[in-house]
Backbone as a printed PyTorch tensor [residue, N CA C, xyz], in Angstrom:
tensor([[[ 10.7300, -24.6110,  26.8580],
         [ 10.3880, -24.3310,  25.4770],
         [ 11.2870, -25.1890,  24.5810]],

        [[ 10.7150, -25.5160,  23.5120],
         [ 11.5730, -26.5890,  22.5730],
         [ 11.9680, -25.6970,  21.4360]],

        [[ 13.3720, -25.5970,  21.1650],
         [ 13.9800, -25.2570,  20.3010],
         [ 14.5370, -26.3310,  18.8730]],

        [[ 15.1330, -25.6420,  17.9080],
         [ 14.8840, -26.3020,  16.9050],
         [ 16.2680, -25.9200,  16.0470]],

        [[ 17.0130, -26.7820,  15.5890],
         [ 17.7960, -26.3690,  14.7710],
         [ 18.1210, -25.9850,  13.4060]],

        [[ 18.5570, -25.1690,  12.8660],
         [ 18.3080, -24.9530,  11.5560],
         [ 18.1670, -26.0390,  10.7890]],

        [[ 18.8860, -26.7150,  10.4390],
         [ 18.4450, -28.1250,   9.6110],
         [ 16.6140, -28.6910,   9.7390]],

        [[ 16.2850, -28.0160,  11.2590],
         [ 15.3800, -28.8870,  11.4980],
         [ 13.9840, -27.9420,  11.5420]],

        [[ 14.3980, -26.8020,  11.7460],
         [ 13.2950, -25.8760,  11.2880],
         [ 13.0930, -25.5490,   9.7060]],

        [[ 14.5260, -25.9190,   9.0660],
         [ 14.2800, -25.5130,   7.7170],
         [ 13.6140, -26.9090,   7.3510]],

        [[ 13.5060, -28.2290,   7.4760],
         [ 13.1100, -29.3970,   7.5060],
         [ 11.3050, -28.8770,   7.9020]],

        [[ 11.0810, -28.7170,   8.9200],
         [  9.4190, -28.3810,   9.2710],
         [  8.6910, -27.3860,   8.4620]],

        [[  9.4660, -26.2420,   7.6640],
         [  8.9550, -25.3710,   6.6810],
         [  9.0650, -25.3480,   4.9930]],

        [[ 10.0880, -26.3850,   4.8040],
         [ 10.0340, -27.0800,   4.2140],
         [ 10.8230, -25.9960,   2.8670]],

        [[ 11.4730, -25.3270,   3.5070],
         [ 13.0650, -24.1910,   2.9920],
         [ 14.0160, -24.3430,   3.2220]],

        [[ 14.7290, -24.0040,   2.3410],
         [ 16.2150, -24.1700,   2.3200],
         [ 17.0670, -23.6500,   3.6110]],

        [[ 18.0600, -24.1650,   4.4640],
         [ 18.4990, -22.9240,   5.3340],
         [ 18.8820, -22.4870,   5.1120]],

        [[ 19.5920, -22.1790,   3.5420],
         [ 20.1840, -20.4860,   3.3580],
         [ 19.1070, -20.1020,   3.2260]],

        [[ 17.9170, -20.2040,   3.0330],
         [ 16.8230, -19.1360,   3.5300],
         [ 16.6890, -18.1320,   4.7210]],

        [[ 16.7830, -19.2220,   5.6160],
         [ 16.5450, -18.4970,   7.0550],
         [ 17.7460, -17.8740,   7.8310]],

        [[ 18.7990, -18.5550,   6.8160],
         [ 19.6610, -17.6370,   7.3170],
         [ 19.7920, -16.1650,   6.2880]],

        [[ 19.2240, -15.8120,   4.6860],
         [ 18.9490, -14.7840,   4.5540],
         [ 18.5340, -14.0230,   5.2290]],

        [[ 16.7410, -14.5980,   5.6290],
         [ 16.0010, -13.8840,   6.1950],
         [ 16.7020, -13.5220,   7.8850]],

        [[ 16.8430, -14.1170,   8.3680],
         [ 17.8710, -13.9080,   9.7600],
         [ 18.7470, -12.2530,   8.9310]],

        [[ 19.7960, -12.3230,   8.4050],
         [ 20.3170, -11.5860,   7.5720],
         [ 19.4010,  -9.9610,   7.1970]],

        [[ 18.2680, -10.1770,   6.4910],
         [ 17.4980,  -9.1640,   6.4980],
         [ 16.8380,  -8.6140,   7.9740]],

        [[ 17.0350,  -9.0120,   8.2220],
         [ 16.1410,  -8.9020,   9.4330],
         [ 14.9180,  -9.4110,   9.7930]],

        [[ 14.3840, -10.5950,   9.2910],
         [ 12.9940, -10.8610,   9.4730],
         [ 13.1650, -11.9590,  10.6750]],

        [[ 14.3180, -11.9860,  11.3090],
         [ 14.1410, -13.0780,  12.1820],
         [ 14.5690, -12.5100,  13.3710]],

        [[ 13.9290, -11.4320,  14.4920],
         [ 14.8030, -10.7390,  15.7560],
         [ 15.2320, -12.3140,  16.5640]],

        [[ 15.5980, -11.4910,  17.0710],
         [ 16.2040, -12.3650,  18.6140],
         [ 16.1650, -13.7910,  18.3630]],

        [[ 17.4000, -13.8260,  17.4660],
         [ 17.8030, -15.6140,  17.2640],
         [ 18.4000, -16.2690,  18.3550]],

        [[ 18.0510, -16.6500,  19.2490],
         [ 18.9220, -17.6120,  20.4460],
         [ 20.1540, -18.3390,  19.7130]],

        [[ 21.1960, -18.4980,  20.4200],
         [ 22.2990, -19.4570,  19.9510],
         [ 22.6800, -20.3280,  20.8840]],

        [[ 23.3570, -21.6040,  20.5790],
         [ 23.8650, -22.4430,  21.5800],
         [ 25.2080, -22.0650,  22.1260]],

        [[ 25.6540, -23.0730,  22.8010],
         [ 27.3000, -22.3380,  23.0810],
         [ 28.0710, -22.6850,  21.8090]],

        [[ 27.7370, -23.4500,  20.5570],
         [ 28.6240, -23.1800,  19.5940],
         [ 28.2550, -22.1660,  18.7940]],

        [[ 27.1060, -21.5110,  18.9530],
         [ 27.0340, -20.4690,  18.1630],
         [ 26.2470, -20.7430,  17.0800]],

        [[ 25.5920, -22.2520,  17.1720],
         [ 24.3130, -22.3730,  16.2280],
         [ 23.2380, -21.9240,  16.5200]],

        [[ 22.1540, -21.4880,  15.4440],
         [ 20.9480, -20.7180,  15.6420],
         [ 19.7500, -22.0350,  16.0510]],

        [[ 18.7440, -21.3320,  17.1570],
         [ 17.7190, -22.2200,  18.0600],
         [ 16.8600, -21.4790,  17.2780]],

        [[ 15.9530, -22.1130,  16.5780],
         [ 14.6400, -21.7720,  16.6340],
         [ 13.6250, -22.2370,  17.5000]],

        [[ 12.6840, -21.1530,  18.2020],
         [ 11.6330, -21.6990,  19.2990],
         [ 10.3960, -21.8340,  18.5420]],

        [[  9.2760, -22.3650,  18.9590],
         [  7.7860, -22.2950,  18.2490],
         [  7.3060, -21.0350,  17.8280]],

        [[  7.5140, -19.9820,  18.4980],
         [  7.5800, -18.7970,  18.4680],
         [  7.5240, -17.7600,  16.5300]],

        [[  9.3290, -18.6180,  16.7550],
         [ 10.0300, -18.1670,  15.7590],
         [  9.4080, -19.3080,  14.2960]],

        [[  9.2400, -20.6190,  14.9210],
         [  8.7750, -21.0020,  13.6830],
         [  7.1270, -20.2640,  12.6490]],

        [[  6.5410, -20.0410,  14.0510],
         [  5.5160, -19.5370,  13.8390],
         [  5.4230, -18.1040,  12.9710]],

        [[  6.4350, -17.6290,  13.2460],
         [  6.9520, -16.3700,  12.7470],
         [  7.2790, -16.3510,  10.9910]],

        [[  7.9560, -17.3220,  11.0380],
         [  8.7680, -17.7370,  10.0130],
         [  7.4170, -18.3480,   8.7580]],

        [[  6.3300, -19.3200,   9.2890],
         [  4.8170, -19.5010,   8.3740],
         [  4.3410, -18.0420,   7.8880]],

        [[  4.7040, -17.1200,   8.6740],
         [  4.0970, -15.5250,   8.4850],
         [  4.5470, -15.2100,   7.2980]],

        [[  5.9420, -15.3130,   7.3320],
         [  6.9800, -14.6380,   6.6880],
         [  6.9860, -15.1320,   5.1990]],

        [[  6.7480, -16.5570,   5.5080],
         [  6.3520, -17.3690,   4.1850],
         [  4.9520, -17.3490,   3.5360]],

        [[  4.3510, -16.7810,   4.1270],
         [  2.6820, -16.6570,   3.2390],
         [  3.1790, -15.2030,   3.0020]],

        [[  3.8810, -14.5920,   3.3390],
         [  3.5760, -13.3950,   3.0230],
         [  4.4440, -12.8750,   1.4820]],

        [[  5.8190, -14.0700,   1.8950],
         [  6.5590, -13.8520,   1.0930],
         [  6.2800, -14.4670,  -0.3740]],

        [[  5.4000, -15.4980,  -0.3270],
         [  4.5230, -16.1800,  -1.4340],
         [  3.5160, -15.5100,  -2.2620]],

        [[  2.7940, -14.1760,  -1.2020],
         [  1.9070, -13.4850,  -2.0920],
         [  2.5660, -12.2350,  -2.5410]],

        [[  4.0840, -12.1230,  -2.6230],
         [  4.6940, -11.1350,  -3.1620],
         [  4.7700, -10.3990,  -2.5900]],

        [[  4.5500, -10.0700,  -1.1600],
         [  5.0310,  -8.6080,  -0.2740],
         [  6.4830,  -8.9140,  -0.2460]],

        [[  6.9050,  -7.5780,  -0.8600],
         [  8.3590,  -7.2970,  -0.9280],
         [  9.1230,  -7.2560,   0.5850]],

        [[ 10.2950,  -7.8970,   1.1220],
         [ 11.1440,  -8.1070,   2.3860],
         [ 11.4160,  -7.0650,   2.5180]],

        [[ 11.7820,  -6.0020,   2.4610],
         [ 11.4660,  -4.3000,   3.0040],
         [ 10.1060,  -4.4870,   3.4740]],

        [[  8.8760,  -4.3550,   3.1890],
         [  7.7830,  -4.8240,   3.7530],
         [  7.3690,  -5.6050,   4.5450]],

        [[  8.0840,  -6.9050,   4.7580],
         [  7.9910,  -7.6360,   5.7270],
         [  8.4880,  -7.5100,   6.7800]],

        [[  9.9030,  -6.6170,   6.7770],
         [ 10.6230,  -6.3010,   8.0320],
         [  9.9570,  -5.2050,   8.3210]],

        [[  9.2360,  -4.3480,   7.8200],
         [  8.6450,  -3.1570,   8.3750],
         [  7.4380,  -4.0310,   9.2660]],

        [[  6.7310,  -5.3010,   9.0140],
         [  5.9120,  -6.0170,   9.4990],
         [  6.5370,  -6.6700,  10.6800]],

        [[  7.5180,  -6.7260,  10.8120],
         [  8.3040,  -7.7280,  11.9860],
         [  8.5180,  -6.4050,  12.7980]],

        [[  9.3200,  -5.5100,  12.6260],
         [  9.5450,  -4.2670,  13.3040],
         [  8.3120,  -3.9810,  14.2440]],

        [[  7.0500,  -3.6700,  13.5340],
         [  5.6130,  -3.3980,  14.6520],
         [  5.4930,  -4.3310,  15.3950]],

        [[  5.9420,  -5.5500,  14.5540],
         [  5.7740,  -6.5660,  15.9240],
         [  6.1910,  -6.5310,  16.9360]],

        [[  7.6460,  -6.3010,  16.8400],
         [  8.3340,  -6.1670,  18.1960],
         [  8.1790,  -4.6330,  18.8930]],

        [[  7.7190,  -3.9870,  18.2880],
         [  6.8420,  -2.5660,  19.0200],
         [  6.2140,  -3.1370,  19.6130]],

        [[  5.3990,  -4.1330,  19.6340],
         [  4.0780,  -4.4860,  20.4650],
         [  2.6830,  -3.5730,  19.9240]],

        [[  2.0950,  -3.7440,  20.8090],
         [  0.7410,  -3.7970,  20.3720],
         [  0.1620,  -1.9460,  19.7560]],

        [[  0.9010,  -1.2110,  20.2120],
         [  0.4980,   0.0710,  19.9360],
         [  0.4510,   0.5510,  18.2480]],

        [[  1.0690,  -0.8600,  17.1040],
         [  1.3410,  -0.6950,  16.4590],
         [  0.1670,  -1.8370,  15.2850]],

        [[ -1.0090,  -2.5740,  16.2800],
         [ -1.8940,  -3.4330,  16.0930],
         [ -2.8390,  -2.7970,  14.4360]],

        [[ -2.7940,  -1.0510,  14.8190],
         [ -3.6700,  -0.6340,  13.5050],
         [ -2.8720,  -0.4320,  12.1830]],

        [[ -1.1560,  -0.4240,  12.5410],
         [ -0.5550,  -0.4270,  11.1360],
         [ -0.5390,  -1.5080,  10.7870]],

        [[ -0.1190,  -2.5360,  11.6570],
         [ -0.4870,  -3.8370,  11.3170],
         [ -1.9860,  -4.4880,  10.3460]],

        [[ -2.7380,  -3.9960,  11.0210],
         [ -3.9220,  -4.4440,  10.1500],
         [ -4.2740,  -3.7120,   9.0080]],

        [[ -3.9050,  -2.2420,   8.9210],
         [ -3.8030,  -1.5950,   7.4980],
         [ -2.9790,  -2.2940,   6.9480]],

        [[ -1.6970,  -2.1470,   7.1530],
         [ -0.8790,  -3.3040,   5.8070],
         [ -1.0750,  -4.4910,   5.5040]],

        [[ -2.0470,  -5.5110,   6.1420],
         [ -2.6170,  -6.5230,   5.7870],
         [ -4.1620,  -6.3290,   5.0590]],

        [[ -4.7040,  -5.2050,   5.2190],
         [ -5.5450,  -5.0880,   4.5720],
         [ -5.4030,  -4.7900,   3.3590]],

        [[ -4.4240,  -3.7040,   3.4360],
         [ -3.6750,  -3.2300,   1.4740],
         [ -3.4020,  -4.5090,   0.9940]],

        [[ -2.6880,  -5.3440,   1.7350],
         [ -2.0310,  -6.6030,   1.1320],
         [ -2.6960,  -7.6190,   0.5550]],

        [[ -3.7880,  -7.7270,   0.5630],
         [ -5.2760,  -8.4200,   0.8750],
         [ -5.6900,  -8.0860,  -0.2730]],

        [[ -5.8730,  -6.7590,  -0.9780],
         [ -6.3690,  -6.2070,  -2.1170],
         [ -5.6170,  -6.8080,  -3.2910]],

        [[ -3.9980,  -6.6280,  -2.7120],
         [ -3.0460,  -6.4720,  -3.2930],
         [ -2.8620,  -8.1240,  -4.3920]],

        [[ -3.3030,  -8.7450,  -3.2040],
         [ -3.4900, -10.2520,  -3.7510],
         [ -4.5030, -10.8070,  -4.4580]],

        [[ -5.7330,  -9.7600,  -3.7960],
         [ -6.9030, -10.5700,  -4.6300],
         [ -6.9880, -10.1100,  -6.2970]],

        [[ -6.3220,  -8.5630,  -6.4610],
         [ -5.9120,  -7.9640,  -7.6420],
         [ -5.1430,  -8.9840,  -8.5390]],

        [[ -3.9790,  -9.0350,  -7.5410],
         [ -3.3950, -10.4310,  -8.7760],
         [ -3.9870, -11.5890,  -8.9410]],

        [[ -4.5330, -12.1760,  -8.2180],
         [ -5.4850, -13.3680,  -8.2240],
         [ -6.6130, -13.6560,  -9.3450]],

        [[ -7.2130, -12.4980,  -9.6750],
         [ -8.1500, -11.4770, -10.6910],
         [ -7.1900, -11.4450, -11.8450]],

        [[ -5.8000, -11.1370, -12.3160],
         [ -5.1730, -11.1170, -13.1710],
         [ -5.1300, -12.4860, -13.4970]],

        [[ -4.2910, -13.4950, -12.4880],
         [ -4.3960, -14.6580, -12.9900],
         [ -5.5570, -15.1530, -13.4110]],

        [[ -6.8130, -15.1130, -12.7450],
         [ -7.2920, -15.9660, -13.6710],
         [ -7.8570, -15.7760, -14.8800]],

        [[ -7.9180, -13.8660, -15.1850],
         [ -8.1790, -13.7480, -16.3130],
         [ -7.1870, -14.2290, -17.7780]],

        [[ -5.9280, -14.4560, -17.3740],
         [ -5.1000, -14.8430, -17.8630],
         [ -5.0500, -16.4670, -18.0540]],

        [[ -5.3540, -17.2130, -17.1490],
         [ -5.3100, -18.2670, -17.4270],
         [ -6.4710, -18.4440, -18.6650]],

        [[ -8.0400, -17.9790, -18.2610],
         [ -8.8440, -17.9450, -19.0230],
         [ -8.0580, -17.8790, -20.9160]],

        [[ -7.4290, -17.1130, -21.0020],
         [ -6.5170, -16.6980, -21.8810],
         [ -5.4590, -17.9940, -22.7530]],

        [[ -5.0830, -18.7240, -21.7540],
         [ -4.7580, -19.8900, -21.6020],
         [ -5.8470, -21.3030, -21.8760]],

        [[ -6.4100, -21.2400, -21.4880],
         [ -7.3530, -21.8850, -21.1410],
         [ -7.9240, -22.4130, -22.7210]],

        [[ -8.1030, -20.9670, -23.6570],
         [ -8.4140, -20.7260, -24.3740],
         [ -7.8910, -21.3070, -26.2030]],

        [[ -6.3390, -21.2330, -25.7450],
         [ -5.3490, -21.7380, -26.0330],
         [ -5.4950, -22.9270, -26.5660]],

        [[ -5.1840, -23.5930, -25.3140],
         [ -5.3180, -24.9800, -25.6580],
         [ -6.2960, -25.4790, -25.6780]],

        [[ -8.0170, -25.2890, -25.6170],
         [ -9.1480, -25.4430, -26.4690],
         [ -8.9270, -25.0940, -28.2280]],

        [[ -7.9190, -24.4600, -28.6420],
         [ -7.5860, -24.2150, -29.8230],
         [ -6.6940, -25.2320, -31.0750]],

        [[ -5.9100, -25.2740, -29.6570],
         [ -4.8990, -26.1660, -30.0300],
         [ -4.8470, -27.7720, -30.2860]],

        [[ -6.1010, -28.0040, -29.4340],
         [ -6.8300, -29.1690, -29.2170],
         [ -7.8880, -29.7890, -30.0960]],

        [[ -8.5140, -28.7390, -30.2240],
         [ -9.6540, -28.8900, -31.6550],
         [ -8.6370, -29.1950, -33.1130]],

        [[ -7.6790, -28.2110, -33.2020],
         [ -6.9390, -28.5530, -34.6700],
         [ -6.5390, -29.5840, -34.8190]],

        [[ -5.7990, -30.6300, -33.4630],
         [ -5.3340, -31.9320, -33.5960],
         [ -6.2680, -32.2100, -34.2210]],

        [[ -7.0450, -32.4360, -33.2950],
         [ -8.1060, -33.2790, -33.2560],
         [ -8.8260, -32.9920, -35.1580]],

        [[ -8.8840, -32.1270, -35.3400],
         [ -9.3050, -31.6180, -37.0420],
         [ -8.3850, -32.5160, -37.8080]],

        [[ -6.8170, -32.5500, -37.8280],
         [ -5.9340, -33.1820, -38.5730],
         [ -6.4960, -34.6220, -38.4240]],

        [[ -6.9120, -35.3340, -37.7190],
         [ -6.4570, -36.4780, -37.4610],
         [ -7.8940, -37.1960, -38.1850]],

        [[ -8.6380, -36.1860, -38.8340],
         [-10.2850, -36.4160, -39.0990],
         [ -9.8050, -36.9910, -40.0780]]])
């Protein structure tokens, strides 16, 4: 298995490594392998883990939430239907804000159709 060093996993995800070493920190990262100096290995595994962690953490599920999401994971599979309920809430959760934004942008949008016409008026 090919492992990965922080510099170089935070390099492929394209985050800071005090990120992953937060998240390591919170708990969203179990079973970090180390070398004999005591630097952290990331495997495909874990990077893969870590894309999770980052879409999830992008659509605003709060890191209490995400470690409750990593936790079932490492339950294994008996834990497959909380899993898919909290991605289903989460799902709502996003398309709700998604629905805000763009009514808001609309809002925006609106704006500078406003703002745009008046130049454009002055300059008549």
């Amino acid at each position: 298995m090919k492992y990965y060093s922080i510099g170089e996993a935070a390099a492929r995800l394209n985050i800071p490594e005090s990120t992953l070493r937060f998240y390591e920190k919170k708990g969203l990262l179990p079973i970090i392998e180390r070398d004999e100096a005591g630097r952290r290995l990331f495997s495909e595994d874990q990077i893969s883990l870590l894309v999770t962690v980052g879409c999830l953490k992008n659509t605003h599920m709060s890191i209490s939430e995400i470690k409750q999401y990593i936790d079932w994971i490492i339950e294994g599979d008996s834990t497959i239907e909380l899993r898919l309920e909290m991605m289903n809430n989460h799902k709502q959760d996003v398309l709700a804000e998604i629905s805000l934004m763009n009514e808001s942008l609309k809002g925006i949008e609106e704006k500078i159709t406003r703002y745009t016409n008046r130049i454009q008026e002055a300059l008549l």
